[in-house]
C-alpha positions, -999 to +999 in steps of 0.1 A: +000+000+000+035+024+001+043+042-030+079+031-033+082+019-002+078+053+015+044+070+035+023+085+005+030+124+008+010+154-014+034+162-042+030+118-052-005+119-053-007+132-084+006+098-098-008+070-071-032+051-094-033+013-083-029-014-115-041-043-096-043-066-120-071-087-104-088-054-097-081-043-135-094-079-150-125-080-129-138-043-138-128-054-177-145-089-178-176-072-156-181-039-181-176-066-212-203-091-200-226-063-189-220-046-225-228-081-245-257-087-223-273-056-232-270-062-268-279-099-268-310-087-241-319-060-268-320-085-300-343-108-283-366-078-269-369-058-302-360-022-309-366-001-278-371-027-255-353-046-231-327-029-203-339+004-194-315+032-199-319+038-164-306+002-151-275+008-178-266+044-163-270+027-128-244+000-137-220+024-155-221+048-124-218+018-094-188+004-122-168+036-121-171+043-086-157+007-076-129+016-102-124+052-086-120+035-050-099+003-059-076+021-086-074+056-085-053+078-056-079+072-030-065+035-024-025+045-017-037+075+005-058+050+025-021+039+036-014+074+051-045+085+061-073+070+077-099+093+065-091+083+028-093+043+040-128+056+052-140+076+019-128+041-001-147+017+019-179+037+019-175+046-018-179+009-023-203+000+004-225+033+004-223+042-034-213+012-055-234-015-041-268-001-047-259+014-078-247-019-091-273-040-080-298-012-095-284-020-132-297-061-125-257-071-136-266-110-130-293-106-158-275-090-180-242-114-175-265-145-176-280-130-213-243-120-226-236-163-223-242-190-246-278-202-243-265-236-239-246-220-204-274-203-203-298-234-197-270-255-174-271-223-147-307-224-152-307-260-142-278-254-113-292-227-098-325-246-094-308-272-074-323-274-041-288-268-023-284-234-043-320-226-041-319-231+002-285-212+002-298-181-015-329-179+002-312-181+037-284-152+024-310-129+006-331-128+043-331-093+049-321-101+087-292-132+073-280-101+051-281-070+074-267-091+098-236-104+075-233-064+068-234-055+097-210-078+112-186-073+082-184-034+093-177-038+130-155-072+122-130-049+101-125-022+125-114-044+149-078-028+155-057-057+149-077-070+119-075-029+106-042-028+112-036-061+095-052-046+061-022-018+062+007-044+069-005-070+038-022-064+002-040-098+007-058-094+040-064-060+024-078-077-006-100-100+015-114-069+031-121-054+000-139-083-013-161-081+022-172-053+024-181-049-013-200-084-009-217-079+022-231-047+008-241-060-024-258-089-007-277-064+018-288-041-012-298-070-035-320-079-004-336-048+001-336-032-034-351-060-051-386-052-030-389-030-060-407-057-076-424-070-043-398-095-033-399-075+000-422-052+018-409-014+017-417-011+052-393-039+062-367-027+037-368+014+055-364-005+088-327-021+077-318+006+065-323+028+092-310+005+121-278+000+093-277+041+096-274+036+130-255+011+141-228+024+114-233+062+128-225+049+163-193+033+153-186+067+132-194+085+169-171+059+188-143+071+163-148+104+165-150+112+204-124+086+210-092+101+229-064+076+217-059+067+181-071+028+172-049+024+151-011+030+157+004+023+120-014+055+113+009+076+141+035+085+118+022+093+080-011+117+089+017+145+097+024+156+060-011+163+054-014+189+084-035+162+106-028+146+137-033+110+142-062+116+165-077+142+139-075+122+112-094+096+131-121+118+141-120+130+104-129+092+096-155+090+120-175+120+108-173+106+069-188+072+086-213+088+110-223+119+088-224+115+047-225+074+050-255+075+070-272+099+052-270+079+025-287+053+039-314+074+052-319+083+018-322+057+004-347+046+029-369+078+026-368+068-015-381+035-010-408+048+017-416+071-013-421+048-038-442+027-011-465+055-005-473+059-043-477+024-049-505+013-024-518-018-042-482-029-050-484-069-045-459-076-022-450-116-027-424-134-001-387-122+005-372-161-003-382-161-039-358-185-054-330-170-076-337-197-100-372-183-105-356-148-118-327-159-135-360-184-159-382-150-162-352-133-177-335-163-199-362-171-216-390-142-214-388-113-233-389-077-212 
């Protein structure tokens, strides 16, 4: 996470991009599939049907954010500073996820397949193993709860710590946070077509504003630093250790859990104006989507 093996200071930021190349292969192989998903999704549907332009925009915006936080300056200065690790994680977790999960990606990656793959995920993912799994995980309490967990878990100080000291534990960090936070949107988001009542879905999202605003509060009033590794590289950005922390916490506690307020007022919104909206059960089976969009026309 050090830029030549030396604390990140102002005049390198200018050229700290990240080239992971896992990062950079997964954001490539994601945008392609998406892209020959919507074309393939389009042929079948006929001229001005199939994805909405909405979805698309959606995807694109959720795409570019995960590629602002995992490649772009932000990621190296999350070595000096622990605001900036802040700012990346909730870019992903606040911002990303529900923008991704807006654009329907596994639809559009199922359609941009083979038909002949096509059919044989069809068939697995109507397996009664997968079928039970993704029922439990898409819970709204199984995923608030994985969310939830996954925030607090992290910032743990010797696990946070752990993320400054090695690229893979910070890697496997990444790949939680993003995860848990798709999962928990996918479960909440997808009540926009009565897989969950809107009530239940404003009620996760405000406890999720609030347990993440009291850890942002913990960080903020706290009088010692968490996290030592940061003691000697906040200097050469004009902040303290301590300020920096407190700096952190108010990005958790403030912007990050307006965010989820918003969205919850949104989804109240769109409640209130859809008052005969069926509502049908929360454990829908996956397999019962992924059929609707593999062989049904939009």
């Amino acid at each position: 996470m050090h830029l030549d093996n030396h604390p990140l200071a102002p005049y390198d930021l200018w050229r700290a991009w990240s080239f992971e190349p896992a990062v950079i292969v997964g954001l490539a192989l994601s945008a392609w599939l998406y892209w020959q998903g919507v074309r393939a999704l389009r042929r079948s549907a006929g001229p001005g049907r199939g994805v909405r332009r909405g979805e698309i925009a959606a995807f694109v915006t959720g795409w570019v954010t995960v590629a602002l936080a995992l490649l772009s300056p932000v990621h190296r200065l999350g070595s000096v500073l622990f605001s900036a690790h802040m700012v990346q994680h909730e870019l992903l977790m606040v911002a990303a996820a529900p923008l991704l999960i807006l654009g329907r990606p596994l639809v559009l990656f199922l359609w941009a397949l083979p038909m002949t793959w096509r059919r044989a995920l069809g068939m697995w993912t109507g397996a009664e193993p997968v079928r039970a799994t993704w029922s439990t995980l898409t819970r709204p309490s199984i995923a608030w709860t994985i969310h939830a967990a996954a925030i607090w878990v992290w910032h743990v100080p010797a696990l946070f710590q752990a993320t400054l000291e090695s690229e893979v534990v910070h890697s496997v960090q990444h790949l939680s946070f993003l995860g848990s936070a798709l999962l928990f949107w996918w479960a909440l988001l997808r009540a926009r077509e009565g897989r969950l009542g809107a009530p239940a879905a404003v009620v996760y999202l405000f406890t999720t504003a609030v347990h993440t605003s009291i850890l942002g509060a913990l960080l903020t009033f706290s009088s010692r630093t968490w996290y030592p590794l940061y003691h000697t590289t906040t200097g050469v950005w004009g902040l303290t250790p301590l300020e920096d922390q407190q700096l952190a916490g108010l990005i958790m506690w403030v912007p990050a859990g307006l965010g989820y307020l918003v969205a919850a007022l949104a989804i109240a919104a769109s409640w209130l104006r859809e008052p005969e909206r069926r509502t049908v059960g929360a454990t829908e089976p996956i397999a019962r989507d992924i059929a609707s969009y593999l062989y049904t026309p939009r």
